[in-house]
C-alpha positions in Angstrom: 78.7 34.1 217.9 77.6 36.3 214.5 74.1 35.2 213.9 73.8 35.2 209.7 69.9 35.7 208.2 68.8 32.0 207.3 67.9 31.7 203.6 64.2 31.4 202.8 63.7 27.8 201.9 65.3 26.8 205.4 62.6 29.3 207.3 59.8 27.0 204.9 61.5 24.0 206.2 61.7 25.0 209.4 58.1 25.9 209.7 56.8 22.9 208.0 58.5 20.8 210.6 57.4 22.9 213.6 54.0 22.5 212.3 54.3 19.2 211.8 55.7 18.8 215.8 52.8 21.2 217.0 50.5 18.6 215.4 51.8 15.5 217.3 52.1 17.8 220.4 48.4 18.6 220.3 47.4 14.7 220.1 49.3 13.9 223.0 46.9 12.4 225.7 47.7 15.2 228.2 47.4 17.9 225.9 43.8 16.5 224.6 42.7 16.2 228.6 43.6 20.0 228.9 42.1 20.9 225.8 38.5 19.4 227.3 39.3 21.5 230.7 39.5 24.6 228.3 36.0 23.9 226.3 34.7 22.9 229.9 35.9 26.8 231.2 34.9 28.3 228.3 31.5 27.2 228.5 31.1 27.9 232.1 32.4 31.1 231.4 29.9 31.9 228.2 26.9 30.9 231.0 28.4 33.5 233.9 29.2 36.6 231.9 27.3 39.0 229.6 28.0 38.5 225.9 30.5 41.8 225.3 32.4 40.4 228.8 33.1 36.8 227.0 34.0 38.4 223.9 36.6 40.9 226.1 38.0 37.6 227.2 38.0 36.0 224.2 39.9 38.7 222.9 42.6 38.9 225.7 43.4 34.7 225.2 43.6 35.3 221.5 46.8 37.8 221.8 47.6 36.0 225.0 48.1 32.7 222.8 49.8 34.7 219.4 51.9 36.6 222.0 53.1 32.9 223.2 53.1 31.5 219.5 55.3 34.2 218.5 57.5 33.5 221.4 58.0 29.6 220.6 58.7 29.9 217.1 61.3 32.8 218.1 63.2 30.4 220.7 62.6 27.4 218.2 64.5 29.7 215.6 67.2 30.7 218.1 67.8 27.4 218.8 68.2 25.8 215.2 70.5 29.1 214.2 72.3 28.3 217.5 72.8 24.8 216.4 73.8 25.4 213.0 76.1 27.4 214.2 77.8 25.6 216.6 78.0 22.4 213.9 79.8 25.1 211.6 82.3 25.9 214.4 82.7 22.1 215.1 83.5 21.3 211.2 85.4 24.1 210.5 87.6 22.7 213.8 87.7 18.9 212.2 88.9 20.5 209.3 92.1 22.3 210.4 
């Protein structure tokens, strides 16, 4: 299937909305339990290591969580251009 470049507004659309679902995502009651685990590790970890170590760490989570940022927002595009697609195939065929 010929992937076509979406048009600009629909990529501000899109990232409004996946904003917007990242938001209600990060309120969910399991997500806030995790997110006190993390501030829980962190801390631990800020007492146990020497300043330039917890800043080395603090740098590898950083690109750890853009690397996986980049990754979601990649699959969430695949799968709305895969979508789209697949709706124009299925209303071209309703039209013949």
């Amino acid at each position: 299937m010929e992937q076509l470049p979406l048009p600009e507004w629909i990529k501000i659309a899109f990232d409004a909305r996946f904003n917007e679902q990242a938001n209600i995502i990060g309120k969910m009651p399991e997500i806030a339990s995790l997110r006190l685990r993390q501030v829980e590790l962190e801390n631990r970890l800020k007492e146990e290591l020497s300043p330039q170590l917890f800043q080395f760490i603090l740098g590898w989570e950083e690109t750890l969580n853009y690397r996986q940022t980049i990754e979601k927002e990649s699959l969430y595009y695949a799968g709305i251009t895969d979508g789209l697609q697949i709706w124009k195939h299925l209303l071209n065929d309703i039209a013949k």
